[in-house]
C-alpha positions as CSV (number, residue, x, y, z in Angstrom):
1,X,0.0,0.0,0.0
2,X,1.3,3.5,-1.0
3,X,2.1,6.2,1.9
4,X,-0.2,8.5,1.7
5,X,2.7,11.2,2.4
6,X,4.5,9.9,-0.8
7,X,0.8,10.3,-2.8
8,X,0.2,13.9,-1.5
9,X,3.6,15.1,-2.1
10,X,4.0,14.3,-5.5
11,X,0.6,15.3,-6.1
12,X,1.6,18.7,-5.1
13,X,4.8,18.3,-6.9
14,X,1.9,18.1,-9.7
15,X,0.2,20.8,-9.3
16,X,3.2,23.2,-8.7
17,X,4.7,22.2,-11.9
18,X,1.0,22.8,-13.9
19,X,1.2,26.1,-12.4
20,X,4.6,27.1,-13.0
21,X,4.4,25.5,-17.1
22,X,1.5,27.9,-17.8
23,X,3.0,30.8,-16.1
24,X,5.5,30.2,-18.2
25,X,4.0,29.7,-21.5
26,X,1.1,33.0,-20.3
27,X,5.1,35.0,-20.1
28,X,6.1,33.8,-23.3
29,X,2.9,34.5,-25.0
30,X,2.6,37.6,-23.8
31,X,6.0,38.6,-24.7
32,X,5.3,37.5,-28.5
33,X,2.0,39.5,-28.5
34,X,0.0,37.2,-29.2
35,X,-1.9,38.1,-25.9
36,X,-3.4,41.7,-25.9
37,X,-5.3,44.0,-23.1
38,X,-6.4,46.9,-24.0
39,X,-8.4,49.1,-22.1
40,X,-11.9,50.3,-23.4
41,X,-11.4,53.7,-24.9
42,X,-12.9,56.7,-23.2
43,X,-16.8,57.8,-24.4
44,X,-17.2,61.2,-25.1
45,X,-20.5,63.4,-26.8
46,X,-22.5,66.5,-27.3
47,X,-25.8,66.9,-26.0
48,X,-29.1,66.8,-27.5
49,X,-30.6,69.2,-25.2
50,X,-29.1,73.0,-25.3
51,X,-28.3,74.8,-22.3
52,X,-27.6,78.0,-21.3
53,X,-24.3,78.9,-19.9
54,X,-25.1,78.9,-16.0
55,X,-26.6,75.3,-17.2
56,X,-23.7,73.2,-18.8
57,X,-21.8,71.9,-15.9
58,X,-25.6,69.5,-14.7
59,X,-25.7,68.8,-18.9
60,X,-24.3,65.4,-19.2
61,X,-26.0,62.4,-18.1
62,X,-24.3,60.0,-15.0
63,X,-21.4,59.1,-15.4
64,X,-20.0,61.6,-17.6
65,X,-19.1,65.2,-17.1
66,X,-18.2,68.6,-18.8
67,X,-15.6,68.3,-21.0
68,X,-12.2,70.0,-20.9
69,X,-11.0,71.3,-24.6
70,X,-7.7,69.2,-23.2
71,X,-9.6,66.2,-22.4
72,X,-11.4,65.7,-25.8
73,X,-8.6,67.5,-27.7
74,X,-7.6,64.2,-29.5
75,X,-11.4,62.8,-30.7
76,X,-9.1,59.6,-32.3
77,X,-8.8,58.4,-29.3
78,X,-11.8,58.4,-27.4
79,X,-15.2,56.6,-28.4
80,X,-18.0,58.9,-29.1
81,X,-21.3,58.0,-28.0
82,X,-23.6,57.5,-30.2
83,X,-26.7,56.5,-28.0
84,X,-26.1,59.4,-25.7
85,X,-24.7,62.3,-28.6
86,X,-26.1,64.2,-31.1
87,X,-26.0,62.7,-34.9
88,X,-26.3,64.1,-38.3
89,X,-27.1,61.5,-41.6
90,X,-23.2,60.7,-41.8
91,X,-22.3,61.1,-38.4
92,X,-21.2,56.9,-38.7
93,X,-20.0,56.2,-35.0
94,X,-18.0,59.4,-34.9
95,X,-19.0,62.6,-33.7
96,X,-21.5,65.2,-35.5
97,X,-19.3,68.3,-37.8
98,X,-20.1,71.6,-37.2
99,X,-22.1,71.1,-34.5
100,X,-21.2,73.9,-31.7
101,X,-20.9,72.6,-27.8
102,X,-20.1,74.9,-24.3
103,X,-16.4,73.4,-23.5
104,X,-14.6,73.7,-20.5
105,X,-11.5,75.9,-21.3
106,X,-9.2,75.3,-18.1
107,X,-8.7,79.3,-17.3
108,X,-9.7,81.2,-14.4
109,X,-13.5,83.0,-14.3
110,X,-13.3,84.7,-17.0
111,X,-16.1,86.3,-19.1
112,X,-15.2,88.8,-21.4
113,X,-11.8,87.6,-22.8
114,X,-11.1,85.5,-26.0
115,X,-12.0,82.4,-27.4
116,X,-10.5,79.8,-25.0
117,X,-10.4,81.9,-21.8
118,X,-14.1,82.8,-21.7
119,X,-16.3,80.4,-19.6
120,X,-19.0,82.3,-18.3
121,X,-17.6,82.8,-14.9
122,X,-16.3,79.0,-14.8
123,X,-20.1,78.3,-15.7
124,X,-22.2,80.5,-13.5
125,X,-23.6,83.1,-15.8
126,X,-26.1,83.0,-17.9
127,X,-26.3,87.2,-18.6
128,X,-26.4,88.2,-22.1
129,X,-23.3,90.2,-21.0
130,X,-21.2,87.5,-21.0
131,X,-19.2,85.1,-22.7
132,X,-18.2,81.7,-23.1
133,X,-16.3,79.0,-25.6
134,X,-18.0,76.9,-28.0
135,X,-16.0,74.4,-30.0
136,X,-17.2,72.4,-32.8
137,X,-15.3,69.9,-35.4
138,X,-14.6,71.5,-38.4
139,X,-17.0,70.1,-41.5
140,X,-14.0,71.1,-44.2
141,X,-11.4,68.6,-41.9
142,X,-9.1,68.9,-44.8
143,X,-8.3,72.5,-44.5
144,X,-9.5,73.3,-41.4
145,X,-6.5,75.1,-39.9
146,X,-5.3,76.4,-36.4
147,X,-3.0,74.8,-33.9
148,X,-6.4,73.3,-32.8
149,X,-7.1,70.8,-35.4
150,X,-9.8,69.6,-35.9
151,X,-11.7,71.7,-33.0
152,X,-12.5,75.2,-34.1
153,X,-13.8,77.9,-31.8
154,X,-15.5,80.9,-31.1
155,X,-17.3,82.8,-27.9
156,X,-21.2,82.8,-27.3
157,X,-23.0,85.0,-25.1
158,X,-24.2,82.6,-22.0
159,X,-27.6,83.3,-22.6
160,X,-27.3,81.8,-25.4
161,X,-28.5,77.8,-25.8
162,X,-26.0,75.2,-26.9
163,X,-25.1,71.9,-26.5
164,X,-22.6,70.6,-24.5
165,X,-19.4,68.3,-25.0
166,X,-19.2,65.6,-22.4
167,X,-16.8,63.0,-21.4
168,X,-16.6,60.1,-19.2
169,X,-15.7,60.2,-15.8
C-alpha cells in the first residue's frame, strides 16, 4: 500500500509544476504578443438638449461630465457615444461636424476675454453680458486650420442655448 505522504507530495509536486508550465507559456505569449489588453477607450458626446451657460456643468448624463477642450482635444482616441450624442445623416460612429458645444477651457473666471479663456464665470452666468467657448469639429477637416485641429472655436454669449461636450468620468 502507497504512503499516503509519498501520494500527497508528489501530487503537489503536480500541481506546482502545472502552475509554474503555464506561467511560463502565459510570459512567453505575452512577450510575443499574441496576448493583448487593452483598455476600453474613453466615451465622449455632445448633448441633445441645449443649455444655457449657468446650465452646462448639470448637462451630461451620469457618469459623464463637462468636458475639458484638453480632455477631448484628440477625438481619435476616445469613443463617441452614439446612444447618448447628437448625430447628423453621416455622423457613422463618430461625432457630429459643425455642431457647436459649451467646453470647459481650463482658465480662471473669466467672461469677457477671448475664445478659450471665456467660460461664463467657470459656468455660472447665464447674462447676455457675458461670454463663453463653444468648439465644434470643423465640417472642411481637410483645410481646417489652427494649432487646434480639428476643433475650431468661437465665444457665445451665455444666454445663449448650446449643446454641451461631455466626457466620461
Amino acid at each position: 500500500m502507497p504512503n499516503l505522504k509519498d501520494v500527497f507530495r508528489t501530487a503537489v509536486a503536480a500541481l506546482l509544476f502545472l502552475v509554474f508550465a503555464s506561467l511560463l507559456t502565459y510570459n512567453r505569449s505575452n512577450a510575443a504578443g499574441t496576448i493583448k489588453s487593452t483598455a476600453p477607450a474613453r466615451g465622449y458626446y455632445l448633448t441633445t438638449g441645449t443649455f444655457d451657460g449657468s446650465h452646462a456643468l448639470a448637462a451630461c448624463t451620469t457618469g459623464y461630465h463637462m468636458a475639458s477642450v484638453w480632455e477631448v482635444h484628440e477625438p481619435s482616441n476616445l469613443r463617441y457615444d452614439t446612444n447618448l450624442g447628437s448625430n447628423l445623416d453621416d455622423s457613422g460612429l463618430g461625432p457630429p461636424s459643425g455642431y457647436p458645444g459649451w467646453i470647459r477651457t481650463g482658465f480662471v473666471y473669466n467672461v469677457s476675454a477671448n475664445t478659450g479663456a471665456v467660460n461664463c464665470g467657470v459656468w455660472s452666468s447665464n447674462s447676455a453680458f457675458d461670454n463663453g467657448t463653444q468648439v465644434y469639429l470643423g465640417q472642411d477637416y481637410l483645410n481646417s486650420g489652427p494649432a487646434s485641429t480639428p476643433w475650431l472655436g468661437g465665444t457665445a454669449s451665455c444666454n445663449f442655448l448650446n449643446r454641451v461636450w461631455c466626457v466620461q468620468d
